[in-house]
N, CA, C and O atoms as CSV, one atom per row, in Angstrom:
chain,resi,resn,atom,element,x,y,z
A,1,UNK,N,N,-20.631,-27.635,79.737
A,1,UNK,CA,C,-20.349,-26.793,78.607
A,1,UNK,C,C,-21.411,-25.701,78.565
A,1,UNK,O,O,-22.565,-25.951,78.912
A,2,UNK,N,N,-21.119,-24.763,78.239
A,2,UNK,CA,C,-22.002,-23.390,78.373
A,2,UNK,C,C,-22.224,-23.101,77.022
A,2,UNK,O,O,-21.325,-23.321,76.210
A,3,UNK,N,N,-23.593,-22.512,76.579
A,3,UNK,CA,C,-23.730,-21.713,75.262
A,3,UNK,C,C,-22.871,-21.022,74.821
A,3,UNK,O,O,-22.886,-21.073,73.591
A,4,UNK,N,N,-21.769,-20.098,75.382
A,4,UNK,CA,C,-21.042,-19.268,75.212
A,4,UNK,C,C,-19.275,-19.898,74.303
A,4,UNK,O,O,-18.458,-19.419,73.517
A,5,UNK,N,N,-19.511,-21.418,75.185
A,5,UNK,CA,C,-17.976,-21.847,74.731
A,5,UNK,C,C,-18.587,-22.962,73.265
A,5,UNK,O,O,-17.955,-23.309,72.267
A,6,UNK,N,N,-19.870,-23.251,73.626
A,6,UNK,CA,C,-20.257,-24.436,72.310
A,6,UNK,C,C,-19.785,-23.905,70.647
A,6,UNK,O,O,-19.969,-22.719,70.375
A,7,UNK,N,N,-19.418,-24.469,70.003
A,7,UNK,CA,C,-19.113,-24.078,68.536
A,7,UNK,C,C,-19.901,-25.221,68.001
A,7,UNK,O,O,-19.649,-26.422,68.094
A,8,UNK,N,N,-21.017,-24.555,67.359
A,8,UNK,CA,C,-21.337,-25.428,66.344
A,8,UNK,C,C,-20.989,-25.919,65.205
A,8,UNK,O,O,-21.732,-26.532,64.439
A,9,UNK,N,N,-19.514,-25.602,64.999
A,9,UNK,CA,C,-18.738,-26.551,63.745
A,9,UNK,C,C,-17.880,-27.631,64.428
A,9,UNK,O,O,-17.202,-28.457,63.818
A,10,UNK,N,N,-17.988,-27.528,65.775
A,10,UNK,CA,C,-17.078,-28.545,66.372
A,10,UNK,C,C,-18.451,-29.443,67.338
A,10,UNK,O,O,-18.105,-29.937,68.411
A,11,UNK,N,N,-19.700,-29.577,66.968
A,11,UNK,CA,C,-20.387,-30.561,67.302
A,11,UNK,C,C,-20.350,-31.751,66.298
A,11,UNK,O,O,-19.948,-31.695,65.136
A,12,UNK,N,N,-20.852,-32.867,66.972
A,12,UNK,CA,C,-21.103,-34.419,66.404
A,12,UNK,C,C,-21.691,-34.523,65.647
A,12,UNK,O,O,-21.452,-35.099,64.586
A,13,UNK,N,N,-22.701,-33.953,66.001
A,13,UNK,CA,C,-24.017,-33.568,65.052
A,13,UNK,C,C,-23.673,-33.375,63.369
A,13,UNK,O,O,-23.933,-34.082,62.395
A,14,UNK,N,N,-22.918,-31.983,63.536
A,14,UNK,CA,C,-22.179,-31.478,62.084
A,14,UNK,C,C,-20.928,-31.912,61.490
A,14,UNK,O,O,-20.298,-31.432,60.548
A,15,UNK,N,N,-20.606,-33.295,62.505
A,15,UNK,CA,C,-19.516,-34.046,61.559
A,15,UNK,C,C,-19.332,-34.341,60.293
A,15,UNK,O,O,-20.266,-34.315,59.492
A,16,UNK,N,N,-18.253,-34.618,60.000
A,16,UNK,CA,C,-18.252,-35.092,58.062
A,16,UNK,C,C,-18.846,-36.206,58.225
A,16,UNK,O,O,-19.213,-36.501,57.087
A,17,UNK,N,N,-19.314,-37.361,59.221
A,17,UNK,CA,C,-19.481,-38.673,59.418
A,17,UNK,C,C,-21.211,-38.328,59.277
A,17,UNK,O,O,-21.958,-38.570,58.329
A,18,UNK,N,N,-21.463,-37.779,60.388
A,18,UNK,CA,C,-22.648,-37.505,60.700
A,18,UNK,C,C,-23.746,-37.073,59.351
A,18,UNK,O,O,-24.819,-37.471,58.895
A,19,UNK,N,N,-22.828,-36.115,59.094
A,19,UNK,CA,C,-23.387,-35.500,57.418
A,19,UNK,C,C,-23.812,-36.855,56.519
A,19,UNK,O,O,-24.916,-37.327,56.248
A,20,UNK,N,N,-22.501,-37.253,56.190
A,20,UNK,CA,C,-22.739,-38.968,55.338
A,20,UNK,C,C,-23.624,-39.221,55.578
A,20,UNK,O,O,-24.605,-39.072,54.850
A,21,UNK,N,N,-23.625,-39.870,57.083
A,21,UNK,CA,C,-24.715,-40.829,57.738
A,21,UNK,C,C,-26.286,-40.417,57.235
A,21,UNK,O,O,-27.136,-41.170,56.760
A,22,UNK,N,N,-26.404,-38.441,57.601
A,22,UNK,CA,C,-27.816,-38.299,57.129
A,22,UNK,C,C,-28.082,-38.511,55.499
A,22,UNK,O,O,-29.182,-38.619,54.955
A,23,UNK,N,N,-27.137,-38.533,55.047
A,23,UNK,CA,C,-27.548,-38.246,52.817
A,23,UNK,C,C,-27.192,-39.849,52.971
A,23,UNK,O,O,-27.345,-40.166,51.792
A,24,UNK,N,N,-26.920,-40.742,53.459
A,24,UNK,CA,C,-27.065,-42.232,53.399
A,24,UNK,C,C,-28.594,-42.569,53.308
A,24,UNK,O,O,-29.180,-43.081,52.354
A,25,UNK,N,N,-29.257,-42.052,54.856
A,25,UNK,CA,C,-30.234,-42.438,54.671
A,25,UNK,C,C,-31.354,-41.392,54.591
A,25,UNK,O,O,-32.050,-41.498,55.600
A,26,UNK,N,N,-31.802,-40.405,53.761
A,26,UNK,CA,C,-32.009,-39.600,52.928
A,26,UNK,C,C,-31.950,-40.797,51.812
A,26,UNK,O,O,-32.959,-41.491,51.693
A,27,UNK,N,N,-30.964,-41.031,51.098
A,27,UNK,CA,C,-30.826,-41.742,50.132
A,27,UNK,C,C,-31.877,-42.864,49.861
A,27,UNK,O,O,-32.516,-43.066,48.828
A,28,UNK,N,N,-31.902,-43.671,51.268
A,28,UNK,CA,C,-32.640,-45.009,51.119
A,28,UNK,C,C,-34.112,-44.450,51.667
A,28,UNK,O,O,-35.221,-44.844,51.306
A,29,UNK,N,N,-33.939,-43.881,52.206
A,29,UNK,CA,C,-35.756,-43.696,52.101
A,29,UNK,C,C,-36.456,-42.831,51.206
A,29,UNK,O,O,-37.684,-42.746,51.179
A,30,UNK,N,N,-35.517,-42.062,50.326
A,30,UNK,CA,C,-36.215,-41.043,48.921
A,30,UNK,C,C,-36.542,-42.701,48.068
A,30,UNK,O,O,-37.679,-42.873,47.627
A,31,UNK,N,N,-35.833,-43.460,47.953
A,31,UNK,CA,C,-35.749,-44.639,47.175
A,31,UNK,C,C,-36.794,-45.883,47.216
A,31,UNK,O,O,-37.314,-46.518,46.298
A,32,UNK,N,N,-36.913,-45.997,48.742
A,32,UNK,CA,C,-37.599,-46.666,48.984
A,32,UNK,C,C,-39.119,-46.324,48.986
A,32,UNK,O,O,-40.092,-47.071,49.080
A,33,UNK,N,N,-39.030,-44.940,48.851
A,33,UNK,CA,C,-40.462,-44.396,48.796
A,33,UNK,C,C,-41.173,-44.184,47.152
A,33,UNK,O,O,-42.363,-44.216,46.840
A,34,UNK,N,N,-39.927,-43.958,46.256
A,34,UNK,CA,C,-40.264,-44.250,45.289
A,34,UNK,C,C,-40.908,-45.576,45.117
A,34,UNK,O,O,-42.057,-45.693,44.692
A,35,UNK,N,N,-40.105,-46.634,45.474
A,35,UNK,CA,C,-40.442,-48.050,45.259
A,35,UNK,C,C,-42.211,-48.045,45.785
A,35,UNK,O,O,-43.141,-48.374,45.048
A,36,UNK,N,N,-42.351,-47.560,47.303
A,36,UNK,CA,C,-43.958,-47.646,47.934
A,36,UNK,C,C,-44.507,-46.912,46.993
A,36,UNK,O,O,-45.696,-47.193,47.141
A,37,UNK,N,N,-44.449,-46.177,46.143
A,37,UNK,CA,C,-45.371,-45.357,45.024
A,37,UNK,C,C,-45.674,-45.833,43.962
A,37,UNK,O,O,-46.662,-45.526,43.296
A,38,UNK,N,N,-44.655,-46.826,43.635
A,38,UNK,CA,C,-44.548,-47.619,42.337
A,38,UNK,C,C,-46.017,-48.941,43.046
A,38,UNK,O,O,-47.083,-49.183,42.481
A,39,UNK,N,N,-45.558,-49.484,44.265
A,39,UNK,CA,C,-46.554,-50.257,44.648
A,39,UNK,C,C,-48.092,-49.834,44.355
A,39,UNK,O,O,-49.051,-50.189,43.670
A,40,UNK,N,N,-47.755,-48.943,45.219
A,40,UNK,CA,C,-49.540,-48.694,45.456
A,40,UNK,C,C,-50.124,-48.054,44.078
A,40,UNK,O,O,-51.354,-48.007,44.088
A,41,UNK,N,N,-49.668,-47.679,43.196
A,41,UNK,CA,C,-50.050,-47.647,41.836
A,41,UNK,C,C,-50.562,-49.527,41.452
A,41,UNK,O,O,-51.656,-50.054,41.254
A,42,UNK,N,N,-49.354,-49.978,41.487
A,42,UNK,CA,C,-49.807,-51.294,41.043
A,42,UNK,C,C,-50.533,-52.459,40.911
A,42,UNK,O,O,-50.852,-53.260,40.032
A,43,UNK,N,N,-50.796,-52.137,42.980
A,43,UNK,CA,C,-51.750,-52.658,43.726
A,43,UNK,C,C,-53.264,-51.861,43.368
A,43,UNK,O,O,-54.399,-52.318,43.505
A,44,UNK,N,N,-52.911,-50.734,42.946
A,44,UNK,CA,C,-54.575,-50.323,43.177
A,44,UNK,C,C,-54.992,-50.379,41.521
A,44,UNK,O,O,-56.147,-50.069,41.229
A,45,UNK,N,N,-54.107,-50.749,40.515
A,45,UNK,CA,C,-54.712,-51.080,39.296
A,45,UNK,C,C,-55.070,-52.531,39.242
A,45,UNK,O,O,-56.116,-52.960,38.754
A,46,UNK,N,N,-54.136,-53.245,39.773
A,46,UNK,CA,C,-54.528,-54.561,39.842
A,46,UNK,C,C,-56.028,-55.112,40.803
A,46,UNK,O,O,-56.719,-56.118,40.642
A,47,UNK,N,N,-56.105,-54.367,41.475
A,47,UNK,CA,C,-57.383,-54.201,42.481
A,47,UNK,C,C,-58.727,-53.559,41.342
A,47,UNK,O,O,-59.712,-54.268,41.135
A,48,UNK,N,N,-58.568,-51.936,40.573
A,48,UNK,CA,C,-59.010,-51.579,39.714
A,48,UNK,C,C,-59.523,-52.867,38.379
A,48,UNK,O,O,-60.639,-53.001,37.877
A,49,UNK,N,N,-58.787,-53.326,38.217
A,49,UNK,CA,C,-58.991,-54.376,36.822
A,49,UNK,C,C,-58.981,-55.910,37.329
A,49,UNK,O,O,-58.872,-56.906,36.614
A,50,UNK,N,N,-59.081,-55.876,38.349
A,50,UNK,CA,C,-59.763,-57.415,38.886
A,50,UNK,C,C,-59.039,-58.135,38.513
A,50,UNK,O,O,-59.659,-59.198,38.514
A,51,UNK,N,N,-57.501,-58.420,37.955
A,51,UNK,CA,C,-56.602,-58.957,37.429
A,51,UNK,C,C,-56.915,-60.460,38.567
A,51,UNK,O,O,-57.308,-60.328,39.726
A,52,UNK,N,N,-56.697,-61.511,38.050
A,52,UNK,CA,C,-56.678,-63.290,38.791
A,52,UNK,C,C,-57.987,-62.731,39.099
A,52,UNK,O,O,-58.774,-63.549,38.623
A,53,UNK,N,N,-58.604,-61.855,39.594
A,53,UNK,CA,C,-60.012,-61.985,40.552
A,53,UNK,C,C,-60.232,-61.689,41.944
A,53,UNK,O,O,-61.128,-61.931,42.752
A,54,UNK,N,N,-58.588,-60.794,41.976
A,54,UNK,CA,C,-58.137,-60.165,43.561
A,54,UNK,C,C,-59.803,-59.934,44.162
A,54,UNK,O,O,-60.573,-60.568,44.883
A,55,UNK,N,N,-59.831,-58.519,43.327
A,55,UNK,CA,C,-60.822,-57.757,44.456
A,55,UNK,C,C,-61.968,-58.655,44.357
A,55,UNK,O,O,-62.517,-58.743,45.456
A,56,UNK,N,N,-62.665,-59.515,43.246
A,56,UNK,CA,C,-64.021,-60.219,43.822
A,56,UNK,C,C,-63.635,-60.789,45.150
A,56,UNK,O,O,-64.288,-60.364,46.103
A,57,UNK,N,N,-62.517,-61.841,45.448
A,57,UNK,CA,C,-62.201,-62.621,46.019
A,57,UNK,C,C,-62.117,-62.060,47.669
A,57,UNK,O,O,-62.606,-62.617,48.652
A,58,UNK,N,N,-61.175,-60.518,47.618
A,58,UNK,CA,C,-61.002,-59.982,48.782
A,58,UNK,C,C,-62.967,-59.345,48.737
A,58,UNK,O,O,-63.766,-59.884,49.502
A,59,UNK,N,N,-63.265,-58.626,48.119
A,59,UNK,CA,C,-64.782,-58.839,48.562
A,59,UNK,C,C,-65.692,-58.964,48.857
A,59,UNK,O,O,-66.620,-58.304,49.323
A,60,UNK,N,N,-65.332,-60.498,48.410
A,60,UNK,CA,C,-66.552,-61.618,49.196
A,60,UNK,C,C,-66.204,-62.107,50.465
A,60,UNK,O,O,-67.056,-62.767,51.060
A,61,UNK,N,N,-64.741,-61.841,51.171
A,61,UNK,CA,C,-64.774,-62.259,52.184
A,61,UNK,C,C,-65.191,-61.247,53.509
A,61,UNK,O,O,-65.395,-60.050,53.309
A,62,UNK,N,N,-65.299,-61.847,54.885
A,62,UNK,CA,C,-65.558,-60.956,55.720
A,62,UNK,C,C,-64.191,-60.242,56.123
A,62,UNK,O,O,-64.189,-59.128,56.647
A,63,UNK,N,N,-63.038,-60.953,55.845
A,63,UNK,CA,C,-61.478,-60.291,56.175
A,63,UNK,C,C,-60.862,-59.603,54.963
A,63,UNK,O,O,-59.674,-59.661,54.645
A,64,UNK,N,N,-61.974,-58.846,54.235
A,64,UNK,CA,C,-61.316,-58.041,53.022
A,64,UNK,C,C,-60.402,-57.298,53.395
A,64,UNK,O,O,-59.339,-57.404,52.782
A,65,UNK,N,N,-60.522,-55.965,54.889
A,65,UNK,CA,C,-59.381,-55.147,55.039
A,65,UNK,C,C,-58.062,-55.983,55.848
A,65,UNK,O,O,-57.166,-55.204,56.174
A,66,UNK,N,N,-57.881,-57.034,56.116
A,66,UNK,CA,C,-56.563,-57.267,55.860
A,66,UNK,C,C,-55.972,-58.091,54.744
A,66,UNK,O,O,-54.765,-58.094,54.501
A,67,UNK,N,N,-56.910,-58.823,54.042
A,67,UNK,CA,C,-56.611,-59.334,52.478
A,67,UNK,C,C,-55.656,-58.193,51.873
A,67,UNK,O,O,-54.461,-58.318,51.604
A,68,UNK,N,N,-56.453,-57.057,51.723
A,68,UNK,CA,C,-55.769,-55.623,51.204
A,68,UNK,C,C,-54.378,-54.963,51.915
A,68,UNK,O,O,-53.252,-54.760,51.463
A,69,UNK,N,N,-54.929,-54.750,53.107
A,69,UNK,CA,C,-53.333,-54.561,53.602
A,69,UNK,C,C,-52.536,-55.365,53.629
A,69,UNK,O,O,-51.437,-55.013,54.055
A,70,UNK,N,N,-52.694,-56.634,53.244
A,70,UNK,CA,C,-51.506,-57.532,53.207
A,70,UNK,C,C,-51.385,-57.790,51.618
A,70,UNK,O,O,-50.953,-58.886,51.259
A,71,UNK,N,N,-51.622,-57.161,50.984
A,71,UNK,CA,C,-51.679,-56.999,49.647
A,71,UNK,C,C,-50.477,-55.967,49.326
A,71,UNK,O,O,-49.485,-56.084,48.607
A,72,UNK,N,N,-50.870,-55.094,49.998
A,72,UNK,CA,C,-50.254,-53.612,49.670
A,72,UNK,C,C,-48.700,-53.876,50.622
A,72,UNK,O,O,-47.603,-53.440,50.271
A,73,UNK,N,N,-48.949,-54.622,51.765
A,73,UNK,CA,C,-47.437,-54.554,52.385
A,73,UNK,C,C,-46.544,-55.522,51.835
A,73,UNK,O,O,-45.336,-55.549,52.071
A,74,UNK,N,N,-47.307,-56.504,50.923
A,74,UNK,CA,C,-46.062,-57.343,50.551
A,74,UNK,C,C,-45.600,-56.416,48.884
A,74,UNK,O,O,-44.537,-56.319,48.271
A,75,UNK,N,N,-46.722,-55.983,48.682
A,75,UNK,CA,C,-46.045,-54.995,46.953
A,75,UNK,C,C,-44.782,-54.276,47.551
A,75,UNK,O,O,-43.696,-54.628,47.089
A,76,UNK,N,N,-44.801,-53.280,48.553
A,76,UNK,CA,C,-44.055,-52.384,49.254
A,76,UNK,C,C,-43.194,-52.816,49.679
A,76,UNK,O,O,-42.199,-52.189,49.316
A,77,UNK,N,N,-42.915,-53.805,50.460
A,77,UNK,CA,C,-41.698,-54.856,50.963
A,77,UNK,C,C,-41.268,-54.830,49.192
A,77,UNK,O,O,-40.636,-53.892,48.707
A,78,UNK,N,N,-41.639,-55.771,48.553
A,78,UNK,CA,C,-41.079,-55.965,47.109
A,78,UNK,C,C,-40.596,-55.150,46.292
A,78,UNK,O,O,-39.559,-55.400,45.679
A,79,UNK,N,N,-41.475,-53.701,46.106
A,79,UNK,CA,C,-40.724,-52.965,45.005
A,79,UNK,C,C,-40.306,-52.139,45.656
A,79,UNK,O,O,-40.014,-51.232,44.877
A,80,UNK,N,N,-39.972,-51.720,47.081
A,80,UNK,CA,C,-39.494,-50.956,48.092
A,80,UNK,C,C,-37.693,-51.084,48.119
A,80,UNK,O,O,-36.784,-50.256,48.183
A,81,UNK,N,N,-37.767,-52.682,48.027
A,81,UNK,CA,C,-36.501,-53.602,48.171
A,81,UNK,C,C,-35.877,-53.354,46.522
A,81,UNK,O,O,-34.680,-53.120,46.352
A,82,UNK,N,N,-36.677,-53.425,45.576
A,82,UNK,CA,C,-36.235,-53.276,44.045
A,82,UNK,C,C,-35.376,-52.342,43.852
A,82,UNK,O,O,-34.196,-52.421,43.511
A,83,UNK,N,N,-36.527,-50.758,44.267
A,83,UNK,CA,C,-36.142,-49.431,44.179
A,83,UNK,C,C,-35.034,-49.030,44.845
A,83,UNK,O,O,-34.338,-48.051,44.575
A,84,UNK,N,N,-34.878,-49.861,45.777
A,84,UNK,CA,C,-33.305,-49.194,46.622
A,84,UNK,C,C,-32.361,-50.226,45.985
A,84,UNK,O,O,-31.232,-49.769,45.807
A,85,UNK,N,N,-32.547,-51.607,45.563
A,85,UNK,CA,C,-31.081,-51.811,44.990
A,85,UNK,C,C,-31.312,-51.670,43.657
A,85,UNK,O,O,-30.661,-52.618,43.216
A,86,UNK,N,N,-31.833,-51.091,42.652
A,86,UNK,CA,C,-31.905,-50.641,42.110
A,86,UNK,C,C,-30.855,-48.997,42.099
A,86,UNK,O,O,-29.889,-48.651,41.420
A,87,UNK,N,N,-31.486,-48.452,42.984
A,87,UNK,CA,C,-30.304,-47.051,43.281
A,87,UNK,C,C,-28.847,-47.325,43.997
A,87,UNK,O,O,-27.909,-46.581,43.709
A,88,UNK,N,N,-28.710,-48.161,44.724
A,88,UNK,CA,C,-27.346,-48.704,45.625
A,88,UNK,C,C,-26.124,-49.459,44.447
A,88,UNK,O,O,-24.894,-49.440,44.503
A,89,UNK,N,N,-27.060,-50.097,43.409
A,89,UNK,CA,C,-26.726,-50.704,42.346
A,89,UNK,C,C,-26.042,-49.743,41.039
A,89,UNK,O,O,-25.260,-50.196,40.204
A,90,UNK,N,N,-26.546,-48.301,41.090
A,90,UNK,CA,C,-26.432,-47.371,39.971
A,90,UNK,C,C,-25.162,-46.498,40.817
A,90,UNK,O,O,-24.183,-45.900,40.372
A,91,UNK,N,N,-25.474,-46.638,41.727
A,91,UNK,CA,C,-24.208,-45.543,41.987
A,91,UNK,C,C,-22.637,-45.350,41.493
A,91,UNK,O,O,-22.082,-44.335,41.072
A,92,UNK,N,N,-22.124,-46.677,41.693
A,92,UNK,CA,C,-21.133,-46.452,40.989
A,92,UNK,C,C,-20.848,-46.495,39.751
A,92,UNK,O,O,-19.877,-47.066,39.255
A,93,UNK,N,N,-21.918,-45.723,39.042
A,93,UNK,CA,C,-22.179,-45.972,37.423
A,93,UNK,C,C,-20.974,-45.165,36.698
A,93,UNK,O,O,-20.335,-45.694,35.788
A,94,UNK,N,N,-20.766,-44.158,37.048
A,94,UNK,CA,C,-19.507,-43.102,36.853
A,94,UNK,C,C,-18.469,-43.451,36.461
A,94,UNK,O,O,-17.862,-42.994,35.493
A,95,UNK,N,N,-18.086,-44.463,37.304
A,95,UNK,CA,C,-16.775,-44.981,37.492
A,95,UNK,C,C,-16.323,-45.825,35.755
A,95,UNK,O,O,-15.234,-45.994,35.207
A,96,UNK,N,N,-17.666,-46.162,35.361
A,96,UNK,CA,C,-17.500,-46.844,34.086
A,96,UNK,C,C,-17.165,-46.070,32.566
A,96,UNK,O,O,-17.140,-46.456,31.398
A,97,UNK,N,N,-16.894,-44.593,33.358
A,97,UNK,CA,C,-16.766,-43.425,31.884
A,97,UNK,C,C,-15.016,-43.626,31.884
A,97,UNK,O,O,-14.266,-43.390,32.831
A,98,UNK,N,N,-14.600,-44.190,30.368
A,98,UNK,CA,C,-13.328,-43.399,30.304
A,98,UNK,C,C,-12.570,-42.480,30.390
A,98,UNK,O,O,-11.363,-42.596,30.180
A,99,UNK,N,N,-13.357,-40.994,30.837
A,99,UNK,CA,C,-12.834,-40.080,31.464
A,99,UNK,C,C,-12.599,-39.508,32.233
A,99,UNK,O,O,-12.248,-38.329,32.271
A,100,UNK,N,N,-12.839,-40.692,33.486
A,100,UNK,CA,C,-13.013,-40.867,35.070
A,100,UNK,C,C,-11.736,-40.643,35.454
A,100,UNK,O,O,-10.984,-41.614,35.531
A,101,UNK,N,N,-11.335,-39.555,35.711
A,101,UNK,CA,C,-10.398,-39.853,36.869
A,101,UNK,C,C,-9.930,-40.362,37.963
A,101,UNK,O,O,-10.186,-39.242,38.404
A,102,UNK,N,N,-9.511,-40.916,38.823
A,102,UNK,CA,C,-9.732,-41.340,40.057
A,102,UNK,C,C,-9.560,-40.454,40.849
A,102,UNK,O,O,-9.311,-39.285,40.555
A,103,UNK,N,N,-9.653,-40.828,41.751
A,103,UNK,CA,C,-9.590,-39.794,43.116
A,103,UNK,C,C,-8.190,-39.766,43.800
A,103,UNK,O,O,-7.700,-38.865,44.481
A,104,UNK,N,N,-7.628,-41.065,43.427
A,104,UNK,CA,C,-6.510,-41.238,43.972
A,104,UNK,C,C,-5.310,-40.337,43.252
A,104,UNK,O,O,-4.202,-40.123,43.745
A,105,UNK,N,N,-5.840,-39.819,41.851
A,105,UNK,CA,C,-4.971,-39.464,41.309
A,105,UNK,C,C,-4.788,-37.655,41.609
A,105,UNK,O,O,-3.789,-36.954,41.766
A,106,UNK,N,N,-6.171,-37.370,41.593
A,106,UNK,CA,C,-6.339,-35.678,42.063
A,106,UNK,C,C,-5.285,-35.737,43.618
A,106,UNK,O,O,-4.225,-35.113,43.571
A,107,UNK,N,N,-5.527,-36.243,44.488
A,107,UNK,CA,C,-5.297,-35.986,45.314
A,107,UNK,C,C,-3.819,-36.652,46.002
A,107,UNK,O,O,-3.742,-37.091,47.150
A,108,UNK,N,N,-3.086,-36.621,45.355
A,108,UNK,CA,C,-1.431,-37.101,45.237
A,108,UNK,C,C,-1.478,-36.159,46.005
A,108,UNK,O,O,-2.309,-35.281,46.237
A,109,UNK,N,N,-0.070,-36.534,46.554
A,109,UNK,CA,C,0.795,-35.648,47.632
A,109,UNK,C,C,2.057,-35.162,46.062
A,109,UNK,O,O,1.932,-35.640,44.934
A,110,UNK,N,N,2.944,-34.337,46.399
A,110,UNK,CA,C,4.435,-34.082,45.339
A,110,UNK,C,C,4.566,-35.137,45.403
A,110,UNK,O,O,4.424,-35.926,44.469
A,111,UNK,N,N,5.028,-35.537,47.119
A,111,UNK,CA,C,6.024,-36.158,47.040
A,111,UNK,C,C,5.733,-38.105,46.778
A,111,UNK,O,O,6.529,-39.032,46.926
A,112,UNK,N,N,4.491,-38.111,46.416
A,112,UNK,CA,C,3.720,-39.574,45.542
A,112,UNK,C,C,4.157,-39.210,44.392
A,112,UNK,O,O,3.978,-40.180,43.656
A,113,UNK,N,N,4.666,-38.301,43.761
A,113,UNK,CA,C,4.993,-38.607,42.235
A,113,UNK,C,C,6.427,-38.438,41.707
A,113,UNK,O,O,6.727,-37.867,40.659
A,114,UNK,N,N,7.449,-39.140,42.768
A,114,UNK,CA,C,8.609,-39.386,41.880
A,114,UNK,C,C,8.886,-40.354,40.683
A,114,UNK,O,O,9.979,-40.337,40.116
């Protein structure tokens, strides 16, 4: 295929599928990153205010920096996982307005409505 014959509205790339596919996951990682922000706030107040006695505890040991990173990756696994079904969970919130149309209904054919 040559530059000359390529159309870039008829690549894979710029499919209607392809498109989805990227605002899918767009979707889950704006979400999930919220969730890692929500963590590391949480983790570093709870670290901040010595809450149970984290930080003396991580500390006093000689394996404080992975005490901490394994601190911070299980918050992130956790509210990472929250924050996206949390959003996967809201989406079809719409659907619950009584003035929802369906989709099925906009988009009749004539000849669906004898």
């Amino acid at each position: 295929m040559t530059d000359q014959n390529h159309d870039p509205h008829n690549d894979a790339r710029n499919s209607q599928a392809a498109r989805e596919a990227r605002s899918i996951v767009k979707f889950m990682i704006e979400h999930t990153a919220y969730g890692g922000f929500g963590a590391l706030v949480f983790g570093a107040l709870v670290l901040y205010f010595d809450i149970g006695g984290i930080y003396s505890l991580a500390t006093s040991s000689r394996d404080a920096p992975i005490f901490i990173f394994l601190l911070f990756f299980g918050l992130f696994v956790t509210f990472g996982s929250i924050s996206l079904g949390v959003g996967i969970m809201t989406l079809g919130g719409f659907s619950d307005d009584d003035r929802y149309r369906d989709e099925r209904t906009r988009n009749r054919n004539s000849d669906d409505r004898k």
